[in-house]
C-alpha positions as CSV (number, residue, x, y, z in Angstrom):
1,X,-7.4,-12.0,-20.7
2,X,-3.7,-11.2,-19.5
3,X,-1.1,-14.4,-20.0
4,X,2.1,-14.2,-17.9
5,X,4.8,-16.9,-18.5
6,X,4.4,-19.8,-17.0
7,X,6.6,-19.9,-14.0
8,X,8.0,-23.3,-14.8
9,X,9.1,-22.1,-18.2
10,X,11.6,-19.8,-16.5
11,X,14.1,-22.7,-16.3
12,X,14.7,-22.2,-20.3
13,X,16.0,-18.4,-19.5
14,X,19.5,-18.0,-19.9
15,X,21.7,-16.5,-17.6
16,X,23.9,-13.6,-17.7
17,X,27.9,-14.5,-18.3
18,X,30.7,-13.3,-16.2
19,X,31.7,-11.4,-19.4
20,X,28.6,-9.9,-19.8
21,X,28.6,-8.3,-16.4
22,X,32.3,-7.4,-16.4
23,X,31.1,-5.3,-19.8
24,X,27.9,-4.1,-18.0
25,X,29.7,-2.6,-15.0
26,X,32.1,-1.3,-17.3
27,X,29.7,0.8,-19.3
28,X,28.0,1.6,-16.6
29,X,31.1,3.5,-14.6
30,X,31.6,4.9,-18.0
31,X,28.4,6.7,-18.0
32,X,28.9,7.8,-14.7
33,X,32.3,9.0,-15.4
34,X,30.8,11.1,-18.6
35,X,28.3,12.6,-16.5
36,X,30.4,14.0,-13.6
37,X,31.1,17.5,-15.3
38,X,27.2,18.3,-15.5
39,X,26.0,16.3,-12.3
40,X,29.5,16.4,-9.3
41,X,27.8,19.4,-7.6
42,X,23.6,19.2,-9.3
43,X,21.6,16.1,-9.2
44,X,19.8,14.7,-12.1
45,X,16.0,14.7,-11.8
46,X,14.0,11.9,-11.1
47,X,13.7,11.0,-14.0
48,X,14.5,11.7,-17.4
49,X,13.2,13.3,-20.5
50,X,13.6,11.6,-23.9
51,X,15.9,9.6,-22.4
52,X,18.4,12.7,-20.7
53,X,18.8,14.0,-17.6
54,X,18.6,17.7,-16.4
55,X,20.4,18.9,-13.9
56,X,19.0,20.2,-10.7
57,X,18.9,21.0,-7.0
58,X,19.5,18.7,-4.1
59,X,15.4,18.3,-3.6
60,X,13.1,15.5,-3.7
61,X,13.8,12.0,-2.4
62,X,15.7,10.6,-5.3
63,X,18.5,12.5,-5.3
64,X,20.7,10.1,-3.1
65,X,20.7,7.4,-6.0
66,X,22.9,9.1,-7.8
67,X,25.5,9.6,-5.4
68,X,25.2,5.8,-5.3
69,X,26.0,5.3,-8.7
70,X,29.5,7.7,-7.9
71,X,30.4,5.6,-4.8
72,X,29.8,2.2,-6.8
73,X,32.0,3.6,-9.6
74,X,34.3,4.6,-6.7
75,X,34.9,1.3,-5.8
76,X,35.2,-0.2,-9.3
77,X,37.5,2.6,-10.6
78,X,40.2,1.5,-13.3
79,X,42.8,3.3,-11.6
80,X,44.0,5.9,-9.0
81,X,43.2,8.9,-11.1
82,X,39.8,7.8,-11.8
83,X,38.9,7.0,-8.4
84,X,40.2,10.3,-7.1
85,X,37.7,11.5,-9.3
86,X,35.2,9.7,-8.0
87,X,35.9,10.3,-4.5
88,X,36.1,14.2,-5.0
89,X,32.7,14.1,-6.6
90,X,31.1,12.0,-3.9
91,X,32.8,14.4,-1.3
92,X,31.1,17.4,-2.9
93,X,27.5,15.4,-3.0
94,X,28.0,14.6,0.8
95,X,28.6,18.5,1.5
96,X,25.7,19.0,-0.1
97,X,23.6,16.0,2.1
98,X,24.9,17.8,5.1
99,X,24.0,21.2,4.4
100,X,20.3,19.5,3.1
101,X,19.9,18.0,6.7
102,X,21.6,21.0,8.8
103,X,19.0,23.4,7.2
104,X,15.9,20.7,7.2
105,X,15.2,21.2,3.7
106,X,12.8,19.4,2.3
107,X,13.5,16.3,5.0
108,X,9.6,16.0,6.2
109,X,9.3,12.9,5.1
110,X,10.1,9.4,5.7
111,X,12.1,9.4,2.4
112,X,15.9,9.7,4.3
113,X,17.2,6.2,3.9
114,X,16.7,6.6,0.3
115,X,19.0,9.7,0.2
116,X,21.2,9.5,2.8
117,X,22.4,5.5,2.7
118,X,23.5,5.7,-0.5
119,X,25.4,9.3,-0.2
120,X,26.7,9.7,3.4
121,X,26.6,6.1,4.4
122,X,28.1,5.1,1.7
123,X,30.7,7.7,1.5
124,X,31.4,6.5,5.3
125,X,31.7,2.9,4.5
126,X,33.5,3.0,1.6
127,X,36.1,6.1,2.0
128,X,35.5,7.0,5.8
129,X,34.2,10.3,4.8
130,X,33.2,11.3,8.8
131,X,31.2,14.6,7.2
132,X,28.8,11.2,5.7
133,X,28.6,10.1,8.9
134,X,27.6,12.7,10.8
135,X,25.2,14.3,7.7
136,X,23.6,10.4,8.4
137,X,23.3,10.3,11.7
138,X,21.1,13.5,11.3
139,X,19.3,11.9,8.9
140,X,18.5,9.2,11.0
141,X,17.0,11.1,14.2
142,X,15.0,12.8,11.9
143,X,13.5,9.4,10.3
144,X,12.8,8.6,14.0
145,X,11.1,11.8,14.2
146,X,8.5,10.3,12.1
147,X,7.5,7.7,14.5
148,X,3.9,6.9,15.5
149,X,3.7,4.8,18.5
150,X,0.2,4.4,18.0
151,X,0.5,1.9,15.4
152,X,3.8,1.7,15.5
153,X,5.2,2.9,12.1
154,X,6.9,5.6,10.8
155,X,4.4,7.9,9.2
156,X,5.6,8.4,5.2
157,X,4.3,12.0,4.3
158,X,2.1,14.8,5.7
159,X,1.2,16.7,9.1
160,X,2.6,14.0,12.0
161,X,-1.2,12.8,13.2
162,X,-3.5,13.9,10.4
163,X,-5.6,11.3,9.7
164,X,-5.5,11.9,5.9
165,X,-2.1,11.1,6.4
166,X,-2.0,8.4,9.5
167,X,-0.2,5.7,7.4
168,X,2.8,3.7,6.1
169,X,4.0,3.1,2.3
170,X,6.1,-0.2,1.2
171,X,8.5,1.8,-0.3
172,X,9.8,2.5,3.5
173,X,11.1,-1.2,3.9
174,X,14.8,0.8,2.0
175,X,14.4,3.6,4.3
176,X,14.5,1.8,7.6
177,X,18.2,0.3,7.0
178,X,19.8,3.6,8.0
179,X,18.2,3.4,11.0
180,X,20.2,-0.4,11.9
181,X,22.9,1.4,10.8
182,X,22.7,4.1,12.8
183,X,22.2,1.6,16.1
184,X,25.3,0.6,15.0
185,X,27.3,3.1,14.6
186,X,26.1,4.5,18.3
187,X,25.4,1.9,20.1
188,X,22.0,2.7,20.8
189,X,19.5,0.4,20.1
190,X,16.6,3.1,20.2
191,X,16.7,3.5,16.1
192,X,17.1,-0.3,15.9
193,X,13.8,-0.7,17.8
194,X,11.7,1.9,16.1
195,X,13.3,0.0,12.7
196,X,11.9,-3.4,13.6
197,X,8.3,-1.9,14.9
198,X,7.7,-0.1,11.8
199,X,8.9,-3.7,9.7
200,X,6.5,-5.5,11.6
201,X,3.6,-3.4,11.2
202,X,4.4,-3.2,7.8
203,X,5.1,-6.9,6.6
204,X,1.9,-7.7,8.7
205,X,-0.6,-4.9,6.8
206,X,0.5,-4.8,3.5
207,X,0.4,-8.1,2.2
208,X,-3.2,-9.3,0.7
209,X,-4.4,-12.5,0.6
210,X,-3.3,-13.4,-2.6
211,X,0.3,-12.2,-1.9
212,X,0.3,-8.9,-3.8
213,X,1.1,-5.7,-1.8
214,X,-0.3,-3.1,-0.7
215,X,1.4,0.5,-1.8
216,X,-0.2,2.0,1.6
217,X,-1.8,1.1,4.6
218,X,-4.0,3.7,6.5
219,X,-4.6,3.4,10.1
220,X,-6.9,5.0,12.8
221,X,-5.2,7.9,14.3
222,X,-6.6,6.9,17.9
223,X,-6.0,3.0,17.9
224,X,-3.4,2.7,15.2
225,X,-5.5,-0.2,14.1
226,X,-6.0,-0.9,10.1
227,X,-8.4,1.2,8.6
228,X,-7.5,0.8,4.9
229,X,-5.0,-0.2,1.9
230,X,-4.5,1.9,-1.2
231,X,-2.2,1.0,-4.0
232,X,-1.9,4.7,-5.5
233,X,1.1,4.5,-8.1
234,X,-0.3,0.9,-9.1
235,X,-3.2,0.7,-12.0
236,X,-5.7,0.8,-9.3
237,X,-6.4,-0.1,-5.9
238,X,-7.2,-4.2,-6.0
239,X,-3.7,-4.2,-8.6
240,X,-0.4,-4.8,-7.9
241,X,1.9,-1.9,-8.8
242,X,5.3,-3.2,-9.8
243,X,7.4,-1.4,-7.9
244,X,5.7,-1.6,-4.6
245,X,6.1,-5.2,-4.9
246,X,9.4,-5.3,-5.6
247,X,10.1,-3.1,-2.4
248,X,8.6,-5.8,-0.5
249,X,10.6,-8.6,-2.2
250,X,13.8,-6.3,-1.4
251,X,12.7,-5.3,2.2
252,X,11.7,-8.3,3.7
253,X,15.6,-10.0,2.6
254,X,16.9,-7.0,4.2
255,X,14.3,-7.4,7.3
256,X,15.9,-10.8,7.4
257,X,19.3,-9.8,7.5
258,X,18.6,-7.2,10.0
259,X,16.3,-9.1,12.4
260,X,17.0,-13.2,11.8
261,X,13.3,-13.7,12.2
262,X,12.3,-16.4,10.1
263,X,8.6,-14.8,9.1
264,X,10.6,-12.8,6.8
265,X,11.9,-16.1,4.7
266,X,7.9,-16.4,4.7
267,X,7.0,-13.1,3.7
268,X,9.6,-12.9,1.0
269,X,9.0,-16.1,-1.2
270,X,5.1,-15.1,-0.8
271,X,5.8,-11.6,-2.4
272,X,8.6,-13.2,-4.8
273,X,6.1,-15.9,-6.4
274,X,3.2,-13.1,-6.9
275,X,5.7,-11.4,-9.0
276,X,7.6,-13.7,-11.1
277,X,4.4,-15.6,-11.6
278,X,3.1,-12.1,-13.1
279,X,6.3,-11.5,-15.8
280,X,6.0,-11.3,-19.2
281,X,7.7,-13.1,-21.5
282,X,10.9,-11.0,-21.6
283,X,10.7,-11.2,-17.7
284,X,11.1,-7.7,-17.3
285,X,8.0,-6.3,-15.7
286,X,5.0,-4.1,-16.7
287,X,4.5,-1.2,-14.5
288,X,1.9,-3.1,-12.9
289,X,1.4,-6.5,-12.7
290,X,-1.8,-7.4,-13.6
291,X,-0.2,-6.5,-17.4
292,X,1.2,-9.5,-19.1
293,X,1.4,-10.1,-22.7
294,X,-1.6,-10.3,-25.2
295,X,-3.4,-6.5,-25.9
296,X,-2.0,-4.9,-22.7
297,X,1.7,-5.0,-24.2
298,X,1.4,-1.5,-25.2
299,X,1.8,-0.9,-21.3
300,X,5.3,0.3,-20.7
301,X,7.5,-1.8,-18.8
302,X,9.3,-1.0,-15.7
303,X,12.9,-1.4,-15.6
304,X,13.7,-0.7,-12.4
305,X,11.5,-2.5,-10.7
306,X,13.6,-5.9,-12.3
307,X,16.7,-4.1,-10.9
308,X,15.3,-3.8,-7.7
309,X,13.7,-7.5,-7.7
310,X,17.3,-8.8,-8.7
311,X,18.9,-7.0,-5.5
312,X,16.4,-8.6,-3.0
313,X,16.8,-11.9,-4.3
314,X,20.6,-11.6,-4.1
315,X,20.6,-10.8,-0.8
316,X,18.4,-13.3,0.5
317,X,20.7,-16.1,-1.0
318,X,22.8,-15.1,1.1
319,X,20.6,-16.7,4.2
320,X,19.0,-19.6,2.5
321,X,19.6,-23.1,2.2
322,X,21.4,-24.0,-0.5
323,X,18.8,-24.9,-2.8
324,X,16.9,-22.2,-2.0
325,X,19.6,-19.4,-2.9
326,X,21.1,-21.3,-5.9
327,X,17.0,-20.6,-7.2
328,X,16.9,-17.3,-6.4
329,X,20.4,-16.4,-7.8
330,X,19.7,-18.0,-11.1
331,X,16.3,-16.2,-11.6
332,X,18.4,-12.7,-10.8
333,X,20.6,-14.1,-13.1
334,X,18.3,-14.7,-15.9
335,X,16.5,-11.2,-15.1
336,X,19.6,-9.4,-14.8
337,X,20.4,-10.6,-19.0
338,X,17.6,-9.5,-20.0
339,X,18.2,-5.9,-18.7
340,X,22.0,-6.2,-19.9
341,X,20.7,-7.0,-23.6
342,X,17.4,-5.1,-23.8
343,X,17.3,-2.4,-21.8
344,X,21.2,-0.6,-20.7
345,X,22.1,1.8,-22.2
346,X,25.1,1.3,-24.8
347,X,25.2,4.3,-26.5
348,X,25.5,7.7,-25.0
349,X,24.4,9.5,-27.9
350,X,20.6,7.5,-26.5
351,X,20.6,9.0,-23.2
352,X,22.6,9.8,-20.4
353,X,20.9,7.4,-17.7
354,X,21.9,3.3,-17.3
355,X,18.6,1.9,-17.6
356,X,16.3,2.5,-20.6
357,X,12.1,1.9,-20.0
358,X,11.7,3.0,-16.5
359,X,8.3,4.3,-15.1
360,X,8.1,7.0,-12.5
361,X,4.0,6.5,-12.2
362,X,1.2,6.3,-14.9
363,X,-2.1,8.5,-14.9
364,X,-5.2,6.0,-15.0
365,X,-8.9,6.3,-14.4
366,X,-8.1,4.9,-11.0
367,X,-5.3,6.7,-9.8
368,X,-4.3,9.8,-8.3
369,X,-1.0,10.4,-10.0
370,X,0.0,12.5,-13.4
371,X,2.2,10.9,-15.5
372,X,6.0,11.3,-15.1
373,X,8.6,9.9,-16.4
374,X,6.7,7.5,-18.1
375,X,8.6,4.5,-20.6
376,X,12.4,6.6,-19.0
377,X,15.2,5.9,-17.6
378,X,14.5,6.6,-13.6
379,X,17.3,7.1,-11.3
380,X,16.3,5.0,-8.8
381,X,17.0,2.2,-11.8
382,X,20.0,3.5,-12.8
383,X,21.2,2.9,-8.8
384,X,20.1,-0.7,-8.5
385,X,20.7,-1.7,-11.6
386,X,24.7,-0.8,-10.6
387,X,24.2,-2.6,-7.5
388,X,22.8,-5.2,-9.1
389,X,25.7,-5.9,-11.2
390,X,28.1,-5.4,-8.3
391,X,26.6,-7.9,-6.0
392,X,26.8,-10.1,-8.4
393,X,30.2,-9.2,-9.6
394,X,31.5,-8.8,-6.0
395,X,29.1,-11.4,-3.6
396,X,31.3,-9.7,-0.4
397,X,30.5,-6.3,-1.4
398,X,29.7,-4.4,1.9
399,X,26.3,-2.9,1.0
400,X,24.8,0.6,1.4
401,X,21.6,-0.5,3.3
């Protein structure tokens, strides 16, 4: 039988220190800063192996994260010198963003917030970088390219129509924030509209009963209505995979922030009990969350999917009451020393990521995926868990999505 903590037991967690987060940002520029001679014009892959990073082509949909680790770094540089030498490497990442979109490679997919918000919007926000803007706003029509009206939802992968194919993934909820940008940036309310359909649809398919998520909805091709749910990186279908929950608990603060429709306060403390009410006992997550302490233990954990947790709850404080937010921010808090302590990496001699115990996704008897990347640092992690300790460090920070 799996035990979790018990939920009420989370007020004995300590919380992280100002100190502690000063040090963890500190280290955590550090690495970035050792890394730029291998990785200003490659990207590492998507995850690591024995704990490194290779170095490889602008491909996939992760590659964005770490040109968010450069632009945070950026804007916690030590001094002029070593934010010049942030700034030219996130220069020569955006070239490379723009040429990605200008020649459509590999961009048939719904993955474009993920690489372009923190690469060229970031590099537009925080330096003015106008190359990031426009390398963006091409990013963005092509996100709306993805569109299905019927249904309405942006299709994640596959032929546009195929009914294989005729669906949504949770994931999207970080990808749909570069399409309120790009409203804003023009002025047309066309992305804006598409952004709040596709949250809609989404927030009201993929939740279950018992507040666990859905990683994918399928719909009917010829009504758009719901045909079926599928939770294909989780353990297995009726499970709740770790990261796809996490998305939710991060999406819905930002479908708050972007829309001010109160279902989204709703949708996000449904999604945000499931999962802290499914931590184990260092409160850093399984992969999946129907693994809690007792046999299952030898299950690897999933950093990044705390990083990611800690990021939504941060930003939903922001539009709480009180009492609400001063909850949420100590439990991200508490979460976020326990990743300082047990899982960042202090020593580059281990590894040349920021966030040890990662899982990409896990081969099961249930599951369609091979393993990768499986108990390693992920880069996605490495990203939040920087923006983690900068919201906390900097509650004004002007964020990337």
């Amino acid at each position: 039988m799996n035990k979790w903590i018990d939920s009420k037991s989370l007020e004995d967690y300590r919380e992280v220190t100002d100190e502690e987060l000063s040090e963890g940002l500190r280290k955590a520029v550090l690495q970035v800063k050792r890394n730029l001679p291998e990785f200003s014009e490659k990207f590492p892959d998507a995850n690591s192996e024995k704990n490194f990073y290779a170095p490889g082509a602008n491909t996939g949909w992760t590659t964005g994260f770490w040109s968010g680790e450069i632009w945070i770094a950026y804007e916690n540089a030590k001094d002029s010198e070593e934010k010049a030498l942030f700034l030219d490497a996130g220069k020569k990442q955006i070239r490379s963003f723009y040429e990605r979109i200008e020649k459509k490679h590999d961009v048939e997919h719904h993955d474009m917030g993920f690489l372009f918000s923190p690469s060229c919007v970031a590099g537009y926000k925080t330096a003015g970088d106008e190359l990031g803007k426009i390398a963006a706003l091409k990013a963005a029509d092509q996100l709306v390219s993805r569109y299905q009206p019927v249904g309405e939802f942006i299709q994640a992968w596959g032929e546009m129509g195929a009914a294989d194919n005729y669906r949504l993934i949770i994931d999207c909820l970080l990808n749909v924030p570069l399409l309120y940008w790009a409203a804003e940036i023009t002025d047309n309310d066309n992305y804006s509209k598409i952004a709040e359909k596709h949250i809609r649809t989404t927030m009201k398919n993929i939740l279950r009963k018992d507040n666990s998520t859905w990683h994918t909805v399928f719909f009917q091709p010829d009504t758009g209505a719901f045909d079926h749910g599928a939770t294909c990186q989780g353990y297995k279908d009726s499970s709740a995979w770790a990261r796809g929950q996490v998305w939710g608990i991060y999406g819905s603060a930002i479908a708050y922030k972007n829309t001010r429709e109160p279902i989204y306060i709703d949708y996000f403390k449904r999604i945000a009990d499931y999962f802290l009410k499914h931590l184990p006992d260092d409160i850093c997550p399984f992969w999946d969350l129907s693994f809690g302490n007792g046999d299952e233990n030898e299950e690897p954990r999933d950093s990044s999917s705390s990083a990611i947790a800690i990021c939504g709850f941060l930003e939903m404080s922001k539009y709480l009451s009180d009492e609400d937010a001063a909850y949420y921010q100590s439990l991200a808090k508490k979460m976020m020393a326990s990743l300082i302590e047990k899982y960042q990496v202090k020593d580059p001699e281990e590894s040349n990521g920021q966030l040890l115990h990662g899982t990409y996704a896990k081969k099961t008897p249930f599951n369609t995926c091979k393993n990768s990347g499986v108990d390693e640092c992920v880069i996605w992690g490495d990203y939040f868990f920087m923006e983690a300790l900068n919201r906390m460090l900097h509650p004004d920070w002007n964020v990337y999505w």
